[in-house]
C-alpha positions in Angstrom: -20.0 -7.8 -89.0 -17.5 -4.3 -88.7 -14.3 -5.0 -87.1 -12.3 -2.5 -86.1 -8.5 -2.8 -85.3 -6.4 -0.1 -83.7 -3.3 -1.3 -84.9 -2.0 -3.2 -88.2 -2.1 -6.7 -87.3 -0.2 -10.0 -88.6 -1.8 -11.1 -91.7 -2.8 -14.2 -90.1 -5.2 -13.1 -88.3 -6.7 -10.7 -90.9 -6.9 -13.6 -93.3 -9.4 -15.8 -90.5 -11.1 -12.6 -90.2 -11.8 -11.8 -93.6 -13.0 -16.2 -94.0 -15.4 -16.0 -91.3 -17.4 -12.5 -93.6 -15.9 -10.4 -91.4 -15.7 -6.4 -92.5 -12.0 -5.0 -91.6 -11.3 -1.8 -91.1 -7.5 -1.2 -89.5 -6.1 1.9 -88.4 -2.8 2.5 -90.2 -1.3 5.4 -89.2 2.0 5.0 -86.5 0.4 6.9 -83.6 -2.6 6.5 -81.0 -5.8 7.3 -81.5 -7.2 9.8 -78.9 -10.3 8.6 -76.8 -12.3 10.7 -79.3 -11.3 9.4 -82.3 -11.4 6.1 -80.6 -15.0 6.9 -80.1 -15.9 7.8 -83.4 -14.7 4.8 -85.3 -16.1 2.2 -83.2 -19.7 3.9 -82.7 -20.5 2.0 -85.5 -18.5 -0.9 -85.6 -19.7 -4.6 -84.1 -16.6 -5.5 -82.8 -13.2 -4.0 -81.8 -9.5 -5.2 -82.1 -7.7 -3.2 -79.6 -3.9 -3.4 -79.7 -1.8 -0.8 -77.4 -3.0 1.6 -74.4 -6.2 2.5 -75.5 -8.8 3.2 -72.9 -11.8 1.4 -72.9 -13.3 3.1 -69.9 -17.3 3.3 -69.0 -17.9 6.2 -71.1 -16.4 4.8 -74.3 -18.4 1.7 -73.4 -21.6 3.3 -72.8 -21.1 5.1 -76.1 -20.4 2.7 -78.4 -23.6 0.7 -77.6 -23.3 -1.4 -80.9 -20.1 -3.2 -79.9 -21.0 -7.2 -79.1 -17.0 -7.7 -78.4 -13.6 -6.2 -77.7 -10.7 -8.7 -78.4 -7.4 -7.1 -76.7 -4.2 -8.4 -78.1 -2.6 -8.7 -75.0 -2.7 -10.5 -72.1 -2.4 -7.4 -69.9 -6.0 -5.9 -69.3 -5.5 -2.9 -66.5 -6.6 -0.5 -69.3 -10.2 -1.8 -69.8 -12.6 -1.4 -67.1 -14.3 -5.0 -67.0 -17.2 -4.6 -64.8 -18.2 -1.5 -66.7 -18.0 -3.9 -70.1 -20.0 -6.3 -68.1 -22.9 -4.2 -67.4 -23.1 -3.2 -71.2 -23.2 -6.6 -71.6 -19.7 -6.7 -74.0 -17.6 -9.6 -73.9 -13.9 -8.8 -73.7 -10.8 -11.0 -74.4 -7.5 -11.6 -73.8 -4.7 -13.5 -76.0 -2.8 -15.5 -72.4 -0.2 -18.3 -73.1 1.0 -18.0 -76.6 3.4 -14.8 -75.4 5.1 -16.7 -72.3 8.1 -18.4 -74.1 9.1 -15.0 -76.0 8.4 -12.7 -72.6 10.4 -15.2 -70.3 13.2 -14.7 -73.0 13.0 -11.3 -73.0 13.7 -11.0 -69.0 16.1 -13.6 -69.4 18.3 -11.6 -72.2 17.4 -8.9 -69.7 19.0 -10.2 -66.8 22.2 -11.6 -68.4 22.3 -8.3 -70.6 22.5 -6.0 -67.0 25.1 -8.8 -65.6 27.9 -7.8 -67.8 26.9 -4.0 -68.8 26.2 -5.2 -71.9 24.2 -2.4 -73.8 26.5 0.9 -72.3 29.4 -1.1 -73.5 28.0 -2.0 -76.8 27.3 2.1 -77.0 31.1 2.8 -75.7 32.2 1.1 -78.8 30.2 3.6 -80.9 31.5 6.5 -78.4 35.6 5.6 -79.3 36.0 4.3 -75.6 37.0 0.7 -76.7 40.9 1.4 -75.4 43.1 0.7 -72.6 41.7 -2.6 -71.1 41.9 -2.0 -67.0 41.3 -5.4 -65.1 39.5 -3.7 -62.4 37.1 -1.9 -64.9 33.6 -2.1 -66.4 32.9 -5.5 -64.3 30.1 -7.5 -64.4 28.0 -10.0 -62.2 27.9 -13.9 -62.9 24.6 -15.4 -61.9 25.3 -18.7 -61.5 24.0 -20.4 -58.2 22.7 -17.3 -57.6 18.8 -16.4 -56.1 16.0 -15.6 -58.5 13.3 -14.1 -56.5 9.9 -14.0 -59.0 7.2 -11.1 -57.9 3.9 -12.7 -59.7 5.0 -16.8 -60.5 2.2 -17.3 -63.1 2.8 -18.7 -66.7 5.9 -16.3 -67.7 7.5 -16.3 -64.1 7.7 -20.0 -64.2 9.4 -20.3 -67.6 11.7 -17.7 -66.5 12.4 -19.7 -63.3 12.9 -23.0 -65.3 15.7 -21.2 -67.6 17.6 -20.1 -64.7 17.6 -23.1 -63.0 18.3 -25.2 -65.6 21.7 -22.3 -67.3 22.7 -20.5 -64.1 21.4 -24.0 -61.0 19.8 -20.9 -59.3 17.5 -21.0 -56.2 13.8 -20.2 -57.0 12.0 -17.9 -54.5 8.7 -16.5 -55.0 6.1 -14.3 -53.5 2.4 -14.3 -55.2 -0.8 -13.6 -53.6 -1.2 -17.1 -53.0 1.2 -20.3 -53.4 1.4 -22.3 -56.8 2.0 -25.8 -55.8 3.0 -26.8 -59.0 5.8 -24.5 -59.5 7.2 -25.5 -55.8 7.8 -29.7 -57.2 8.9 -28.5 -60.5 11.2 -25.9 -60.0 11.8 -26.8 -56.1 10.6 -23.1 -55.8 10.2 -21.6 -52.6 6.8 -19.3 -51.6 8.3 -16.5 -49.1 6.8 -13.5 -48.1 7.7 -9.9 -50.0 9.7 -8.7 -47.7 12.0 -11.7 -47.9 11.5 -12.0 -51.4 13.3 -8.0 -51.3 15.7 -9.4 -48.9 17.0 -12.5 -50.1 17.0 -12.2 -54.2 19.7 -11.3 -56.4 17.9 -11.2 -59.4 13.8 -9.8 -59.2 12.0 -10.5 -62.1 8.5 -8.8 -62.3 5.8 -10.8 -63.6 2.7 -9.6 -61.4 -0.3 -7.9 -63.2 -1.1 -4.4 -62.8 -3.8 -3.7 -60.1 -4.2 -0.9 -57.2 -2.9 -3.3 -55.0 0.7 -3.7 -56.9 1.1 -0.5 -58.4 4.1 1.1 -57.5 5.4 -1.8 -55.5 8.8 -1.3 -56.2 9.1 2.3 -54.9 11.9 3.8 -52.8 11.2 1.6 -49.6 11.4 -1.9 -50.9 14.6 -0.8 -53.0 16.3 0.0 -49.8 15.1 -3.2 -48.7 17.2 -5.4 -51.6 20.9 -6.3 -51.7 23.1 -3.9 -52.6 24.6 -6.2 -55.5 20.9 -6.8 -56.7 19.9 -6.9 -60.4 15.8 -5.4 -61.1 14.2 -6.6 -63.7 10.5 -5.6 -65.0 8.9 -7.0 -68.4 5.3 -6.8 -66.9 3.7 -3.6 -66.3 5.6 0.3 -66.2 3.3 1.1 -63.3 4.3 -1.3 -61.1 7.4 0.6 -60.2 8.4 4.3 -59.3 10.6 4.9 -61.9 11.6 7.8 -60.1 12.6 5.8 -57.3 14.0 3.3 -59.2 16.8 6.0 -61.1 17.3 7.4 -57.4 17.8 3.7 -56.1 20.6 3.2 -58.8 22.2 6.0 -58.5 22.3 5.9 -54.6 23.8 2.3 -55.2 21.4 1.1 -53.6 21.0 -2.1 -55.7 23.3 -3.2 -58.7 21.5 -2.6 -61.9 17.8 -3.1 -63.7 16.4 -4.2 -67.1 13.3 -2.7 -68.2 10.9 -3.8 -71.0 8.4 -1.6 -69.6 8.3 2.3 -68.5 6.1 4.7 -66.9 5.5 6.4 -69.2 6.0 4.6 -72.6 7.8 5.5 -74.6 10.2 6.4 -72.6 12.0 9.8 -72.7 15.0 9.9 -75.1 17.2 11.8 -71.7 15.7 10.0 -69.6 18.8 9.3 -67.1 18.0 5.4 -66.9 19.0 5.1 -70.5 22.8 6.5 -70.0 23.6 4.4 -67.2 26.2 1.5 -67.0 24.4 -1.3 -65.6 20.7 -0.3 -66.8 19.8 -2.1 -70.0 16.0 -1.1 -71.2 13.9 -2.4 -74.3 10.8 -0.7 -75.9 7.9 -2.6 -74.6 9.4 -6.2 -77.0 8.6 -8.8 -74.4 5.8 -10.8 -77.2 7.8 -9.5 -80.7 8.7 -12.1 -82.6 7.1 -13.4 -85.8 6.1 -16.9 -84.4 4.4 -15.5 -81.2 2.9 -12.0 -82.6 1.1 -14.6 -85.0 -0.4 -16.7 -82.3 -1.9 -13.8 -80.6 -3.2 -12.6 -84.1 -4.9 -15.8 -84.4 -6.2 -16.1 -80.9 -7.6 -12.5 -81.4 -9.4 -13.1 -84.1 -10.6 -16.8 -82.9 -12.4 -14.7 -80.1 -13.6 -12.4 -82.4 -15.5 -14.8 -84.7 -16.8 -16.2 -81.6 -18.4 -13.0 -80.8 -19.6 -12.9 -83.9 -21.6 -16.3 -84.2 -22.9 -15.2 -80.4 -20.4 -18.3 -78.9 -18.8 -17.7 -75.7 -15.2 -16.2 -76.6 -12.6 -18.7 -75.7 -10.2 -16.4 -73.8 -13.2 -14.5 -72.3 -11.6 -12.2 -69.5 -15.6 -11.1 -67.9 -17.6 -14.8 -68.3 -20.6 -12.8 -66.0 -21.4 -11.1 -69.2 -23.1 -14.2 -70.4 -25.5 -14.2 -68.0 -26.4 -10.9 -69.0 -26.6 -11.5 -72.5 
């Protein structure tokens, strides 16, 4: 069997490949393939490794026929469409749970990073502003006993949740589309609605997937709707703020600060004005980089993969219908 991978992958994972008889073929260069060229390496391929934004709409689907399964190496799926993939009877995977720990970290580091201005005041240091030391300036936040409000408390959310509460004792509120029981007599979490969830937290920590339903969320009106002294944070999805809104929002004053892992669009703009402001800290799309968890997902990818290729159900299988159809 022909894999093709979109990225170059931890060696882990190419290693269980390569044992199972698997063909590898991995695109090396540092930039995206278009939807064309896309195209033309998987038309005749058996099986595709997609890491990054690439598209797999209906028309790529319907072109490359030959495909028997699309392993994403991700948990985040808004970029396939699955009900096309179903149709063509492709299964299409996921790589959920081995990234929460390193995610939840990354909003936490987030959070505490935009309480105390932490990356314009590294940069200050670099400018030859590190001088006279006024008490009244460059303040930050403290979080303890503080509200963590979580948009989306799945998997990552409630990791997230259980740091704060157990560092910073602070009070769990969350708003999802429906309650999680379990999170409310672990954490002592509380299920509000989103306008209270605007009102009441001062910390918001994204952790909702991407869907027409959520995108954009956190546009103009539900900034005006959060405290004043309110920190935004987003390691989930660009899309599911207005980023213009958000940079308005700020400088209006209209909450505190934000931490970004995610942008819309990625990369971000080098002058983008988020970027030179006091109380914004943002990362380049890190949330699942580490060694330990970047070879979990390898391995998971590649686990589904296989599966695809002895015609087993993949384990992580994001469209199951497709089995009835195969």
């Amino acid at each position: 069997m022909n894999v093709f991978i979109t990225r170059v992958i931890p060696q882990k994972g190419l290693e269980l490949l390569k044992a199972a008889g698997c063909t590898v073929k991995q695109h090396t260069e540092q930039r995206e393939l278009s939807p064309e060229e896309l195209i033309e390496q998987c038309r005749n391929q058996d099986v595709l490794l997609s890491s990054g934004p690439n598209v797999i709409d209906a028309h790529f689907l319907q072109t490359c026929r030959r495909l028997k399964g699309i392993a994403l190496l991700s948990v985040g799926h808004d970029n396939v469409d699955l009900e096309a993939a179903t149709r063509f009877g492709i299964p299409v995977s996921n790589t959920p749970d081995v990234l929460t720990q390193a995610t939840a970290d990354t909003a936490f580091l987030l959070m505490l990073a935009v309480s105390r201005n932490a990356f314009y005041m590294n940069e200050s240091i670099k400018r030859g502003d590190w001088g006279f030391n006024e008490p009244t300036a460059n303040l930050g936040r403290e979080l303890y006993g503080k509200t963590l409000g979580v948009f989306g408390l799945g998997r990552i959310g409630s990791d997230l949740a259980a740091k704060c509460k157990a560092v910073y004792q602070m009070d769990i509120i969350y708003h999802n589309r429906k309650p999680n029981k379990e999170a409310e007599q672990i954490l002592g979490a509380r299920y509000v609605s989103f306008e209270t969830l605007l009102q009441q937290s001062d910390v918001l920590s994204v952790h909702a997937g991407l869907s027409p339903e959520t995108k954009r969320i956190f546009n103009m009106a539900a900034f005006k709707r959060m405290k004043p002294s309110s920190i935004f944070v987003n390691t989930a999805r660009g899309g599911l703020h207005d980023e213009a809104d958000l940079t308005a929002a700020l400088q209006q004053q209209l909450i505190w600060g934000a931490g970004l892992d995610v942008t819309n669009p990625e990369p971000m703009a080098p002058d983008n004005p988020l970027l030179n402001m006091m109380n914004v800290c943002v990362l380049p799309h890190i949330g699942s980089a580490t060694v330990e968890t970047r070879d979990k997902m390898a391995i998971m990818a590649a686990e589904n993969i296989i599966a695809a290729v002895e015609k087993r159900k993949m384990p992580q299988i994001l469209n199951p219908e497709v089995y009835d159809k195969i």
